[in-house]
N, C-alpha and C positions, 0 to 999 in steps of 0.2 A: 852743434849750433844751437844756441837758447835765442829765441826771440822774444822781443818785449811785450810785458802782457798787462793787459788791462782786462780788469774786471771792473765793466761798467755796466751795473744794472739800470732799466731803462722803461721797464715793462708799464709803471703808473703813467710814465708822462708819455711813452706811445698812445698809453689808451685817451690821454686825456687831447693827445695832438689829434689823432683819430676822430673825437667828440667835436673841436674844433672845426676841422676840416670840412667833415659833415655837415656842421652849422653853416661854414658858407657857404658850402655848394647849394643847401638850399635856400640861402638868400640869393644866389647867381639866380637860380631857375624860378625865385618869384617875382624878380626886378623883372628877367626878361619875358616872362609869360603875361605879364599887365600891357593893357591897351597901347600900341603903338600909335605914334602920329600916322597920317595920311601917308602913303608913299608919294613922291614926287613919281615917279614911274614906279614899273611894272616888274615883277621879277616872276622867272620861270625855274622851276626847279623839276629835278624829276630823280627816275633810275628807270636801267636799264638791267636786264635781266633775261637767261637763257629760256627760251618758248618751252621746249620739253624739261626738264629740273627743274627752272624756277631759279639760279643760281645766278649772284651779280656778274654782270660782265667789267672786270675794272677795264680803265683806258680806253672807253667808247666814246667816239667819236660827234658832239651835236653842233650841229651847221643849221646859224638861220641864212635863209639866205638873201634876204631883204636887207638883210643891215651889215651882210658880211663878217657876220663873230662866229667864232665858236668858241666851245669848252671840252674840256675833257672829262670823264667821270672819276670819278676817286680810286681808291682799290674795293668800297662798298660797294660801289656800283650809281654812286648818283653825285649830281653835279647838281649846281647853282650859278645862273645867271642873271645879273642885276642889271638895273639902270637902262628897263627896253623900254620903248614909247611903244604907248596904247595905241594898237593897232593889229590888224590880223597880218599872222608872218608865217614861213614856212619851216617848218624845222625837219630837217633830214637827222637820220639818226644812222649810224655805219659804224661796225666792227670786221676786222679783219675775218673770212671763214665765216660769216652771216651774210644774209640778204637783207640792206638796207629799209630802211623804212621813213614814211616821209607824211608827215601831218601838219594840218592848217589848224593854228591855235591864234584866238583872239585873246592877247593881253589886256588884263583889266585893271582898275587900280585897288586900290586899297586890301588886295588879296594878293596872295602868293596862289600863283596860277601852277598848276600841280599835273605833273606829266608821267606816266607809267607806260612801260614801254618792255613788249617781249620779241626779242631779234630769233627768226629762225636760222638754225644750221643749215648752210650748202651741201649739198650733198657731197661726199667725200671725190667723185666723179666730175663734179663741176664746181668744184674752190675758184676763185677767185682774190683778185686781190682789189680791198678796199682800202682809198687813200683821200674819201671826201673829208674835208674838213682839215685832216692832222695837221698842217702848217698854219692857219690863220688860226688854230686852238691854241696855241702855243706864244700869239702874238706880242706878251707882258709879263708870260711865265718867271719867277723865279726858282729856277730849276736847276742852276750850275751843281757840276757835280754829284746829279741826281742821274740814276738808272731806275728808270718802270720796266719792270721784266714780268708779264703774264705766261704762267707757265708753257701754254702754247708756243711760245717762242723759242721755246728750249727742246721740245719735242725732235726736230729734226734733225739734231745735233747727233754727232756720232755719241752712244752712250759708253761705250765701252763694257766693261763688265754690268753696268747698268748707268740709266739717269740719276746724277749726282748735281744737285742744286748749289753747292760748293765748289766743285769742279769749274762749274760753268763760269762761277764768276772770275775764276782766274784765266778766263781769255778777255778781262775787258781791260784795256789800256788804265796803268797805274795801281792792278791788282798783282802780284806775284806768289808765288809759292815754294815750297823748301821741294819740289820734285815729284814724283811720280807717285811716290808712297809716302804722299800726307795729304789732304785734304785741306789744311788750316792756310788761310789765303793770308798775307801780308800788304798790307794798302798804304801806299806813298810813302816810305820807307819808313813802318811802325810797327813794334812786334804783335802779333797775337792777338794778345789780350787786350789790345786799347780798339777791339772790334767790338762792337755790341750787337749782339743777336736777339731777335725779340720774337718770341712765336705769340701775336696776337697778343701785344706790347707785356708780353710775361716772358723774362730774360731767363734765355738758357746757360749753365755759364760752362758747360763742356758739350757740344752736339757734335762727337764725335762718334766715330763706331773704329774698332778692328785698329788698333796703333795711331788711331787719328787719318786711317786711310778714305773713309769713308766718312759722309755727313749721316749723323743722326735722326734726319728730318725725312721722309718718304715724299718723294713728289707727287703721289697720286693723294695728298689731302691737301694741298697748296695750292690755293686760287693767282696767288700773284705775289709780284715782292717787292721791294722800293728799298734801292741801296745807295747810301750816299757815301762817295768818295773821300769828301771833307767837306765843309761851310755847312754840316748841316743845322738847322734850325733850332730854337729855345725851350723847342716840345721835349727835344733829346738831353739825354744827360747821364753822365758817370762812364763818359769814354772821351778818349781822348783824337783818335781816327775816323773811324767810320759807325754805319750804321747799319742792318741791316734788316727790314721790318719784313718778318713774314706771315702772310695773311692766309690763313687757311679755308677752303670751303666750308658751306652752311650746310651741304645737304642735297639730295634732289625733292624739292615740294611735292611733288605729283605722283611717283609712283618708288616702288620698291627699287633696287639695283646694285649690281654685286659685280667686283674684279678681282679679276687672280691674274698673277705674273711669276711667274718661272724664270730667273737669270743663273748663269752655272755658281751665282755664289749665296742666293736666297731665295726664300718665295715668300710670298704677298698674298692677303686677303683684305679687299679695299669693300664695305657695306654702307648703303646711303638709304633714306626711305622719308616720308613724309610721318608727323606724328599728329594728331592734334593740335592746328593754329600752330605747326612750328614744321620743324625736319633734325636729322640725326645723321653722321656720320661715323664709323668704326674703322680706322687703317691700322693695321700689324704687318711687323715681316720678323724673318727669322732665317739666321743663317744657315745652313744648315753642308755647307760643303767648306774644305780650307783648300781646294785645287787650284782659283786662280789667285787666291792670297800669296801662295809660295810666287808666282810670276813676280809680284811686288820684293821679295827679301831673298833673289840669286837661289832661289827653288829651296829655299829654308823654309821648314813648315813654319805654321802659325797656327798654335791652338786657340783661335779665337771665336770664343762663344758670344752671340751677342743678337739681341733683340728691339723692337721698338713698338709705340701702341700708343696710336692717337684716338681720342672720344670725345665727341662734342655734341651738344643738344642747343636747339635753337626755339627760342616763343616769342608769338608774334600775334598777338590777337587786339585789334581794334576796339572790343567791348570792352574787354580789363584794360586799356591805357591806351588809350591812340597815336599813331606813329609812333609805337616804341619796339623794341627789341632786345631780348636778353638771351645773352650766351653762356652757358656749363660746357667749360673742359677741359682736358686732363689728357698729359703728357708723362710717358713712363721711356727710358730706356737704358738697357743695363750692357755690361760688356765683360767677359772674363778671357783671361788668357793662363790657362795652367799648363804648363810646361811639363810636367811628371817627371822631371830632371830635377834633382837640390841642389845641383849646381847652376841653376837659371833663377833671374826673377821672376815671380810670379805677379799680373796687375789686376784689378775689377774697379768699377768704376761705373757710375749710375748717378741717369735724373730724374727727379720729379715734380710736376708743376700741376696745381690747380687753381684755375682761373673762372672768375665772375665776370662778366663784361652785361653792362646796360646803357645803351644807346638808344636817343631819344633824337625826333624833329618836333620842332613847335610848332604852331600856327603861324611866326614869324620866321624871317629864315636865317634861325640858329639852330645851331644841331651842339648839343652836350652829351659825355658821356662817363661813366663812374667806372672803373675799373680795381676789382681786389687779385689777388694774385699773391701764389705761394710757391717757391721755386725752391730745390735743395741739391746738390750736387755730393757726393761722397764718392771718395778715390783710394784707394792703398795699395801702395807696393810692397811684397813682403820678399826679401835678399833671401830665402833660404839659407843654401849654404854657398852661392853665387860672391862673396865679398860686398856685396854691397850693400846700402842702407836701405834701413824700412822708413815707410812713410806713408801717414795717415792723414785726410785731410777731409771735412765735412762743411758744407757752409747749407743755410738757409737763409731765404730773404722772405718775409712777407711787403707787398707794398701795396700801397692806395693811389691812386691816381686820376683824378678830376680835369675833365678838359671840356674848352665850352671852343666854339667858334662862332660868331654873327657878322651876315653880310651886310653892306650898309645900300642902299638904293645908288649911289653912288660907285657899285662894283668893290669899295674896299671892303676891309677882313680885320677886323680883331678877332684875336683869339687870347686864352689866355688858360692858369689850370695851378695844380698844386701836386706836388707829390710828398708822398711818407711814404719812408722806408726801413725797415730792422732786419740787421742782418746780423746774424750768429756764424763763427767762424773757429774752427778748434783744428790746430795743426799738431802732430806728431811725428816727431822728427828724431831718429836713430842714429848715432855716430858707431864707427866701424867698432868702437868698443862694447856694442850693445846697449849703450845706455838710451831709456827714450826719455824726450823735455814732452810736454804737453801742455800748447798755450792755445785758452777760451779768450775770445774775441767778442763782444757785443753792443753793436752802436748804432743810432739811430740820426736818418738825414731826413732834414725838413728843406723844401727846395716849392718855389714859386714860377711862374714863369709868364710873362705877356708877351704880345708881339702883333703888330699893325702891319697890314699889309699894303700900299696904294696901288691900287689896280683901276686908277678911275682914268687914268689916260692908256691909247690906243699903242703907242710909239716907248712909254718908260712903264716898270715897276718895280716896288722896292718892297723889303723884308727888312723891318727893323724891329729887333727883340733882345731879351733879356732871361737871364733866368738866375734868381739870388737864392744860395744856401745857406742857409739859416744853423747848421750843426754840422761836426762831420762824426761821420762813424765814430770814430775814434775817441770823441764824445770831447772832456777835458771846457763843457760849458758852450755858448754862443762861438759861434766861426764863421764868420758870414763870407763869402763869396761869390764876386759876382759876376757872371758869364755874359758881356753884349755880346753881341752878333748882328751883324747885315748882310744884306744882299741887293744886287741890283740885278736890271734888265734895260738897255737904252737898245732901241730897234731902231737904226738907222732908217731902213726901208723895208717893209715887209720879207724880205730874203736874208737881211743881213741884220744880226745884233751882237752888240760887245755885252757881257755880262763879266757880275765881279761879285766877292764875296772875303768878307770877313769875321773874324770870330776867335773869342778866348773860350776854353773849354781846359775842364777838370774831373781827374780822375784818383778817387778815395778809397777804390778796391782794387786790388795786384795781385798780377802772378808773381812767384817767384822761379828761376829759369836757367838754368845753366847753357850759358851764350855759346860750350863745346860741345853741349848733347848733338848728335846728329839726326834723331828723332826723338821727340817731346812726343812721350806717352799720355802724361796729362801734366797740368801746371798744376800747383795748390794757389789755391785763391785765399789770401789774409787783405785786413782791415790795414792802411797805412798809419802805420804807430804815430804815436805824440810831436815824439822828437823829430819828424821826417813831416816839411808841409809838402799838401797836396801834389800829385803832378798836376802840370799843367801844360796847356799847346795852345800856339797861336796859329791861324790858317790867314796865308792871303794866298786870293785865288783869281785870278781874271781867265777869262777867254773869248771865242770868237762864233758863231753858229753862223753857219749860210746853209740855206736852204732854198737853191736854185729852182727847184721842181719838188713836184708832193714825191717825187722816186727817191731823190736824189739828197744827201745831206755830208754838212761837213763839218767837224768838231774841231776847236784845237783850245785845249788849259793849259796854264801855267800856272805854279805855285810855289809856293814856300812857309814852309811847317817848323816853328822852333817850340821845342819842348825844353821845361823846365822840372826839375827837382822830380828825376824820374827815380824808382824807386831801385837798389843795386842790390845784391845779395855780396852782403861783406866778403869779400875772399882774403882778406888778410884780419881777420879775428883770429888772434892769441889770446886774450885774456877774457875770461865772463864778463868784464867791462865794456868793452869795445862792443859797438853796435851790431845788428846781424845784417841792416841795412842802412847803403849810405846813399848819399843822393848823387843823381846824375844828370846828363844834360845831351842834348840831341839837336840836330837838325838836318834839315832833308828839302831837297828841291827837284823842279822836273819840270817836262814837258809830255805833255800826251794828244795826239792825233789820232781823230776814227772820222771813218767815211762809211756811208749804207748807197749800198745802191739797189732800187726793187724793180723787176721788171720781170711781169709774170712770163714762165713759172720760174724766174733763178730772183734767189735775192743772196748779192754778196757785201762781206763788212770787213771792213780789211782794217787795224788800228796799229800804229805804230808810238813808242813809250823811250824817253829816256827819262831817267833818275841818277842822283846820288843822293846818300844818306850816310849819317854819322853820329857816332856816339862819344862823350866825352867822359870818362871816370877817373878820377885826379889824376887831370890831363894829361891825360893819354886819352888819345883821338885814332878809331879805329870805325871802322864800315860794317855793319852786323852782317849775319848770316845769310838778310833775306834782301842784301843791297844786290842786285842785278840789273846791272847798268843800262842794257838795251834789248827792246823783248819787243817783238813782230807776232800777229795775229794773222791770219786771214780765212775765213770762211767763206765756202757759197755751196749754197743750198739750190733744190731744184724742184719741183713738184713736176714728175712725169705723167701724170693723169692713171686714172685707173688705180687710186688709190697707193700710187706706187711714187715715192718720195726718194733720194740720195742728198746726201752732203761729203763734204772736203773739209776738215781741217787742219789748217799748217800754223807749226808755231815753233819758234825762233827764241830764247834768249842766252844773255851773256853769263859765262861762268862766274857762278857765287861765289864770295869770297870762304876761306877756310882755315884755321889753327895751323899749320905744318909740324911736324914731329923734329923737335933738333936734338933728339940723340936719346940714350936709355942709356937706366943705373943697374945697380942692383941694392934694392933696398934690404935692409935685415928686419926682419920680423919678429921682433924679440918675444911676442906675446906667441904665438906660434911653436914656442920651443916646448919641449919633455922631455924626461931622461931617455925617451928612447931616438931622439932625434940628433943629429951631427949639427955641429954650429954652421955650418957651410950649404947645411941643407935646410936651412930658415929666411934665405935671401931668393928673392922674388922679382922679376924684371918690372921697372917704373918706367912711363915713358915720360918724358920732358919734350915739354909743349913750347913752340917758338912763340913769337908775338902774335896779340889777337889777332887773326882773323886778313896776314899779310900775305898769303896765296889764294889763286885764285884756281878753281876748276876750269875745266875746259869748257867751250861752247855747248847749249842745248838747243836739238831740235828732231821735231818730228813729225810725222804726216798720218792720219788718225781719216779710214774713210767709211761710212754706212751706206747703207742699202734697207729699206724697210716698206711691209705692207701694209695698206688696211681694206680689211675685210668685212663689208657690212651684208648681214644676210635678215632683212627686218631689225627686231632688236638688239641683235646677237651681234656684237664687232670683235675682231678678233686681229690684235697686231703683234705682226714677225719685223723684229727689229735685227739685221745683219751688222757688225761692225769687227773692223780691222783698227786694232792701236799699232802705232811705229809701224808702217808698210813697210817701207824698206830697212824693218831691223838697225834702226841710229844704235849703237852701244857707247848710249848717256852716261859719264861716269856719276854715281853717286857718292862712294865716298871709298877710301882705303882701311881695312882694319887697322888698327894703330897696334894688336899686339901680332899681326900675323903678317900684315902686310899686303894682304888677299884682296884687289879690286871688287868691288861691288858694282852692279852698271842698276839702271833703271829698269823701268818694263823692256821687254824684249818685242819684239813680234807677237801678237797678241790678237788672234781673233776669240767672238764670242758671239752669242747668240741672246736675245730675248725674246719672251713669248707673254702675250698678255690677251686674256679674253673678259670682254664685258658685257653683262646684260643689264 
């Protein structure tokens, strides 16, 4: 396979888009820093933050209660409230797991009244469940299709071999997965790669571990996460699905503090501490057992070696710059599988990301922020003497990223920002003849973005934005493109609101994939050539929220998703002329229902998903891999006091579609042959593949239960996590070998243990 190559140098006019960039972000920050008019009212703004660490609490809760509003805090940790009348009001402040707190604050004009706020922990003995506020916070939210997940919330969840923050998302209605042993989620019927990942808006572009069984990410540096299904906002960009921002901790401010955790397939050393005017964190883990690997691949080992190592520093000092904040850090993780058989492939595969992040408040209430970031990803497979091809593939991105927001006294929201991007991309690609092509990629995106938010009435609010691309990777001059996007919110009655969402969205960087692999080791990521325009997708999205009681809530979206000129990996190139990729086209639809019910101590969520999806490649119309038509959730959790927690969960869906085998040859192998070999003994069994993807697997489902402690003795806590996967042993078919014919089944029955101690 040769792929199209462009050698497009770019390096002057990054630096010079770069120099630009710069330019206006600091005309942004001297427009807004000059004397504001008078407020007509009053604005309240603050953060919230844990009493012992010092660490933002995101998704807390502030209730005035004189005028009946609340807000919610960001994943920072701080909120903004506009358009209050001068007057003294009460403001309640409540997080789930803290002891409320509740202050008399007189609004004044002409100032941004400034609120700072540290929630204590419940003792582990006397948890509680806090629900002041959550429903009138929400009252004009545009939030369709958005999940706020604080990692506390994932705590009680059976872990399995351990807590997996990719795992987790595949029990939320309209996320699916290729099975038991892959980790990589699929969202409303879109492969992969049209997911974006963002560790502290610095794109990872494989966070995998161990065949993609595992997430690369450690939950114990992970403050919270914000995942959007579709409709997401103008801020995003270079995916065509979803979104998934993950926000890591700052730190503990105030004292030193150390974790370790023991699971039978890794161990973990988690370090935090305060520094001067700032704080520090260091997460590593490292594998160091392949015993329940084999449970994942029918008790086949797995020599998988594999590491991860997050760093981060934080400064914060009011003398050098007032209300500012700046973050250093850096993301490593690597993976090797060597098999010491030459008749097996061998894979490695590894990331790296270093990121500057500066975030600022003003005197007025805008908040801006500058963000640099360098992210690289390198993969290769090398065939031994297995038959199969080698394959190299390395990409780096450096990017810039400027983003402002300002509240207007009137509760609404501009926001608006710039992004530059250079990415470098070099693939090497080996055909069974041994021949390698090797093609360099380098191009650079200039992308803009605004977006107004009206949040000034009680009953409606809307999201309307934009986001224009000015170059594509692929360079070949100006390419403009431009992404609108909306959204609404109409609240019939405080319990009840219809919400809706739409949105054009494009994607300039792809995998490439083979629609028969039955596990994707890794994709290589290339620049989308000249001759192939952009993909793209359109989302329309409506649904329904009621929210009867602060316990009790009820979801249900509907959508539909068409993709255009998606990119295809030629399978019918005969000649060096013929493209390596041609375009394709897709669409996908569905329904998704979730329900929470909280009632201390059990909280259950029960969601239920239909989809269908489709792919069209010179039409022929076939349903991909990760179409799975109907998929059931249900959780409930319990807090039995005395530190002592269980959960249940059950989960249901429909057999995936799959290739069928219509019959085998016997191929001759001409190149194979020497004088010492019989012409009869150079023919080798081929198998022939029926139509894409026209059988279906049988039903999945399974029952996954925990049990876990916590253990506080003063500083010293120490948690035993129990969990049971598949109770009753379901034998999941995974897949059939196609040269042996040998059924594969999914995890089996599968208990495990974790252990974690922190001071």
């Amino acid at each position: 396979m040769t792929f199209y190559t462009i050698n497009h140098r770019q390096s002057p006019q990054s630096k010079k888009l770069f120099a630009l960039s710069l330019t206006i972000f600091v005309l942004v920050i001297t427009i807004f820093k000059t004397d504001l008019r008078a407020q007509e009212k009053g604005i309240l703004r603050g953060f919230i933050a844990d009493s012992v660490s010092g660490e933002s609490l995101p998704y807390a809760n502030v209730y005035i209660k004189e005028l009946n509003r609340g807000a919610i805090t960001d994943f920072r940790g701080f909120f903004v409230m506009a358009s209050l009348p001068y007057k003294r009001v009460t403001v309640v402040i409540s997080y789930v797991g803290y002891k409320s707190k509740q202050f008399f604050i007189n609004i004044e004009p002409d100032i941004v009244n400034d609120l700072r706020v540290q929630l204590a922990a419940l003792n582990i003995q006397m948890k509680t469940i806090e629900t002041t506020g959550q429903k009138i916070a929400k009252e004009n939210a545009t939030d369709l299709s958005l999940q706020r997940i604080a990692i506390r919330d994932l705590e009680n969840l059976p872990k399995g071999v351990e807590l997996d923050v990719f795992r987790s998302l595949q029990s939320m209605p309209g996320v699916q997965t290729g099975g038991d042993v892959s980790a990589r989620f699929y969202v409303r019927g879109s492969p992969s790669n049209e997911n974006l990942v963002l560790l502290d808006n610095t794109t990872i572009y494989n966070p995998y571990h161990a065949l993609g069984i595992f997430s690369a990410l450690d939950p114990d540096m992970i403050s919270s996460m914000e995942f959007y299904k579709g409709g997401f906002p103008s801020e995003y960009a270079h995916r065509l699905s979803s979104v998934l921002k993950v926000v890591t901790k700052d730190g503990n401010k105030n004292s030193l503090g150390a974790k370790a955790g023991l699971s039978l397939l890794t161990a973990k050393l988690f370090l935090e501490g305060p520094i001067p005017s700032g704080s520090f964190i260091i997460s590593g883990r490292r594998n160091y057992s392949d015993v329940v690997l084999k449970k994942f691949r029918n008790n086949n080992s797995i020599p998988a070696d594999f590491y991860d190592l997050f760093a981060k520093v934080n400064y914060s000092n009011n003398d050098f710059m007032q209300d500012a904040k700046f973050s250093l850090s850096t993301f490593m993780s690597g993976d090797k599988i060597m098999n010491n058989n030459p008749k097996r492939e061998d894979f490695q595969w590894e990331n790296q990301t270093l990121a500057f992040n500066y975030f600022q408040v003003s005197d007025s209430p805008l908040f801006y922020q500058l963000d640099l970031s360098y992210s690289s990803f390198s993969g290769e497979q090398s065939p031994n003497l297995s038959g199969g091809k080698g394959m190299k593939n390395d990409l780096s991105d450096f990017t810039m990223r400027i983003d402002f927001s300002y509240v207007y006294d009137n509760k609404d929201e501009l926001a608006g920002g710039f992004k530059i991007s250079e990415v470098h991309t070099t693939l090497t690609l080996e055909n069974f003849r041994g021949q390698s092509i090797t093609t360099n990629t380098r191009g650079v995106n200039v992308s803009a973005f605004a977006k107004y938010k009206f949040l000034r009435f009680s009953n409606f609010g809307a999201d309307l934005g934009a986001r224009v691309h000015a170059t594509r990777f692929a360079g070949g001059g100006a390419s403009f493109f431009i992404e609108p996007r909306a959204s609404f919110t109409l609240r019939f009655i405080p319990e009840l609101a219809l919400k809706g969402s739409w949105g054009i969205y494009m994607q300039d960087l792809v995998t490439i994939s083979d629609e028969n692999e039955v596990v994707s080791i890794f994709e290589p990521w290339i620049i989308t050539p000249l001759y192939l325009n952009p993909s793209n997708a359109i989302h329309y999205i409506s649904g329904f929220e009621f929210i009867p009681t602060a316990n009790l809530s009820f979801n249900l979206e509907g959508y539909y998703k068409i993709m255009h000129n998606l990119a295809i990996v030629n399978d019918q190139k005969y000649f060096d002329s013929d493209p390596d990729l041609i375009s394709g086209s897709g669409h996908s639809y569905g329904i998704e229902f979730q329900t929470k019910y909280q009632l201390y101590p059990f909280s259950f969520t029960g969601s239920y998903s239909w989809m269908r999806s489709f792919k069209d490649v010179r039409n022929v119309v076939y349903s991909p891999r990760y179409d799975s038509r109907n998929n059931i959730n249900l959780s409930l959790e319990a807090e039995l006091g005395d530190g002592w927690a269980a959960s249940a969960v059950w989960t249901y869906s429909s057999g995936l579609p799959f290739t069928q085998i219509a019959g085998y040859y016997d191929r001759l192998t001409l190149d194979q042959l020497s004088n010492n070999n019989l012409l009869l003994d150079a023919y080798t069994p081929f198998v022939l593949l029926g139509n894409m993807n026209t059988g279906q697997l049988p039903d999945y489902h399974r029952l996954d239960l925990s049990l876990s402690k916590k253990i506080q003795i003063n500083r010293l806590k120490m948690y035993i996590d129990l969990s049971v996967l598949n109770v009753y042993n379901r034998n999941n078919l995974f897949y059939f070998k196609r040269d042996t014919g040998e059924r594969v089944n999914m995890l089996p029955f599968l208990p495990s243990v974790n252990f974690k101690v922190e001071l």
